[in-house]
C-alpha positions as CSV (number, residue, x, y, z in Angstrom):
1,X,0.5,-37.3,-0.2
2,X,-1.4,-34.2,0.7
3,X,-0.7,-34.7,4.3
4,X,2.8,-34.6,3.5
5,X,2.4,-31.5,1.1
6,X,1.1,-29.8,4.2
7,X,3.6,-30.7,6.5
8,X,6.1,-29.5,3.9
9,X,4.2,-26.1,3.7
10,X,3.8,-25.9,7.1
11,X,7.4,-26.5,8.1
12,X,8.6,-23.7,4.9
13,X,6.4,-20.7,6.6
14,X,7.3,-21.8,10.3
15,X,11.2,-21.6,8.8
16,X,10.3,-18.2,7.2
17,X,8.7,-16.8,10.6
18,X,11.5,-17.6,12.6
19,X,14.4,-16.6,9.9
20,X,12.8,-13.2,9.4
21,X,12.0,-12.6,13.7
22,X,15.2,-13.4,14.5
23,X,16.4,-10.7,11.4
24,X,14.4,-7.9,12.6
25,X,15.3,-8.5,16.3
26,X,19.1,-9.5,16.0
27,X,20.0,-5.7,15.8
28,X,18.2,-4.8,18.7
29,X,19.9,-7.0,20.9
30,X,23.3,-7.2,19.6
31,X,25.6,-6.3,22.2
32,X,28.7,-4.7,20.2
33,X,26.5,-2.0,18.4
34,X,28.1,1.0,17.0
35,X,28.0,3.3,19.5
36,X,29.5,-0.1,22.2
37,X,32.4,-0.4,19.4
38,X,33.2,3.4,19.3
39,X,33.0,4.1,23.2
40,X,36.5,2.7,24.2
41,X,38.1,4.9,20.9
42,X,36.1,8.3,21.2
43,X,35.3,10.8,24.0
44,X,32.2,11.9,24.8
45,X,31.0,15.3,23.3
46,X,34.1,15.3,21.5
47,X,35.3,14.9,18.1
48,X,37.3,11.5,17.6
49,X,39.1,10.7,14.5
50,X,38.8,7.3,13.4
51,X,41.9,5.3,11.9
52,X,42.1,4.8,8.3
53,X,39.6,2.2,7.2
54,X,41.1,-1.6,6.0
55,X,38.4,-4.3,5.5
56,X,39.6,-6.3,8.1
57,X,39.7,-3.6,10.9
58,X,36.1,-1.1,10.4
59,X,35.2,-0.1,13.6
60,X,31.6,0.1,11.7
61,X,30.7,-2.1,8.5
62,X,29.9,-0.3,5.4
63,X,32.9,2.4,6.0
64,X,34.4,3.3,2.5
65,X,38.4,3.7,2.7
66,X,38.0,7.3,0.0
67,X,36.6,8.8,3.4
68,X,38.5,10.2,6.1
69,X,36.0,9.4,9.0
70,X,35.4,11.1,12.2
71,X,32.7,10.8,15.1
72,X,31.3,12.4,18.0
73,X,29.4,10.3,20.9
74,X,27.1,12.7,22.2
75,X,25.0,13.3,25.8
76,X,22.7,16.0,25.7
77,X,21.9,15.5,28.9
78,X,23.9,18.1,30.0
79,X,22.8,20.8,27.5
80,X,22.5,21.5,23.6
81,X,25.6,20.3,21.3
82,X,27.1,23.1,19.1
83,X,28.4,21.6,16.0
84,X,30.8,23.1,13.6
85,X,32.4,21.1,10.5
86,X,34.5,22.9,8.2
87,X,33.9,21.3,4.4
88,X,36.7,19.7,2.8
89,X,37.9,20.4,-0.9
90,X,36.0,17.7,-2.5
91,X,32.6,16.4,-0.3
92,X,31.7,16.6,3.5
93,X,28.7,15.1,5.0
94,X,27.3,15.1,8.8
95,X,24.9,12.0,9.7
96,X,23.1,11.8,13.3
97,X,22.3,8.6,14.3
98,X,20.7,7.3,18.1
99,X,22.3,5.2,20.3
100,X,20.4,1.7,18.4
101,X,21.4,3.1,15.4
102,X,18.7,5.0,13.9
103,X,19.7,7.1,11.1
104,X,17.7,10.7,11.6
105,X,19.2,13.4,10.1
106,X,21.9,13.9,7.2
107,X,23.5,16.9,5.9
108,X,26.4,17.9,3.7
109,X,28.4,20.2,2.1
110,X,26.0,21.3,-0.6
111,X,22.7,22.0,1.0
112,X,24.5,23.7,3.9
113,X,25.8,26.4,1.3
114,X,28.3,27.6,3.5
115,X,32.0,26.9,3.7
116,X,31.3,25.4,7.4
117,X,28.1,23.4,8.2
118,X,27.0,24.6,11.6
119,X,24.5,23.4,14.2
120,X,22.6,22.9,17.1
121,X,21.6,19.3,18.5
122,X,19.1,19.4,21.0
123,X,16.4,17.6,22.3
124,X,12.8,18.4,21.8
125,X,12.1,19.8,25.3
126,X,16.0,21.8,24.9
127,X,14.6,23.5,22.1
128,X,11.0,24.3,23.7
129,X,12.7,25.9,26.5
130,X,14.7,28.5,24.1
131,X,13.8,31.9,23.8
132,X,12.0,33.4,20.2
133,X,14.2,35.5,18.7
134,X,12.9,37.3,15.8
135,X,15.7,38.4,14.2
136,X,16.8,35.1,13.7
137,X,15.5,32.7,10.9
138,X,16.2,29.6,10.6
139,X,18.7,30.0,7.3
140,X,20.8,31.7,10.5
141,X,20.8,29.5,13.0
142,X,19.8,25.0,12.1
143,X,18.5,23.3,15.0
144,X,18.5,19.5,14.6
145,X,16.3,17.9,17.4
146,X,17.4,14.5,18.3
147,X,15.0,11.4,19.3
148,X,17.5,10.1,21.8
149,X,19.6,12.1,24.2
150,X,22.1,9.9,23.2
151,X,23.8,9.2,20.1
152,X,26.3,9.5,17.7
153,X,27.4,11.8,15.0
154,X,29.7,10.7,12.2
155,X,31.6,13.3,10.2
156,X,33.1,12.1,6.8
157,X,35.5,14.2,4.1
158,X,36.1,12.8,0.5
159,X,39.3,12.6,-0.6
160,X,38.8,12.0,-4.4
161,X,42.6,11.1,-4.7
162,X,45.1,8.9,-2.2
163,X,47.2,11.9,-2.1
164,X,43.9,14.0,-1.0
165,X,43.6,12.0,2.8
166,X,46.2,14.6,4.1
167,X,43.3,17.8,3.4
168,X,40.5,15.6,4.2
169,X,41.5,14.3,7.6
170,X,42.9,18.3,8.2
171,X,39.3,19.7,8.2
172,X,37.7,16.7,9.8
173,X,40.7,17.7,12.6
174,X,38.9,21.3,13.2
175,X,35.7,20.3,13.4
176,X,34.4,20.9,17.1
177,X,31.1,19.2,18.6
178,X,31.1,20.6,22.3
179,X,28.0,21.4,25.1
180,X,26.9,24.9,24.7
181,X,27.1,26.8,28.1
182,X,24.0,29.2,27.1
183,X,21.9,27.7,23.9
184,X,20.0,30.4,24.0
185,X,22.9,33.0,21.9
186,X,24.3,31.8,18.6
């Protein structure tokens, strides 16, 4: 009887182990991550647009259809990315993410304070090399360093109405995330 209590026990935690290794390591190798389903759609250092969002057709899960959506796939391998969003009427946000997926920075509309969040992606050795500029602070001038030199960005605009999506989509449409030729100047 206690034998069999033990094998029972035994074969419970074994089942655990395995059920909760192969969670934690199942997004690490997954081959159609994010940033693989969003490369044939979007350019690189660009801002892409992404189609309205149906249950059956997210290009990412967890994607609510009140959102217009837009992403950037960045490199900074070739320099610093200069990121402007113009907010939306209702609620815009800005999320950085690495290539595996790592959420590391969020902002929106409300903490940036301004009526277009604006900002520099670097890396940490991009922004060591910059030159100190007194004059500027850093309420002027917001300098995200990234983990990863590559990632994505994804923009997204509220539309608090159906008949909203028109406005929303229109600012995500002039937002601009582009390679800055000299980091160094605003």
């Amino acid at each position: 009887m206690i034998r069999t209590l033990f094998i029972l026990i035994g074969g419970v935690v074994l089942g655990l182990i395995v059920h909760l290794v192969s969670v934690l390591a199942l997004p690490r190798i997954a081959s159609k991550d994010a940033y693989s389903r969003l490369e044939p759609i979007s350019a690189l250092n660009a801002v892409t647009a992404l189609p309205q969002v149906s249950p059956s057709d997210a290009p990412m899960p967890f994607l609510d259809p009140a959102f217009a959506l837009a992403v950037c796939r960045y490199d900074l391998s070739s320099g610093p990315i200069k990121l402007t969003v113009p907010v939306s009427q209702a609620y815009t946000s800005v999320s950085f993410y690495t290539r595996s997926g790592l959420a590391y920075y969020a902002i929106n509309d409300r903490s940036a304070g301004r009526r277009v969040i604006e900002l520099d992606l670097m890396t940490e050795d991009q922004h060591a090399e910059l030159p100190d500029e007194e004059d500027v602070t850093s309420a002027d001038r917001l300098i995200i360093d990234s983990p990863s030199t590559t990632g994505l960005i994804l923009l997204k605009a509220l539309a608090a109405e159906p008949g909203l999506m028109v406005q929303a989509k229109a600012s995500l449409a002039a937002a601009t995330c582009k390679v800055q030729s000299d980091p160094g100047k605003r």
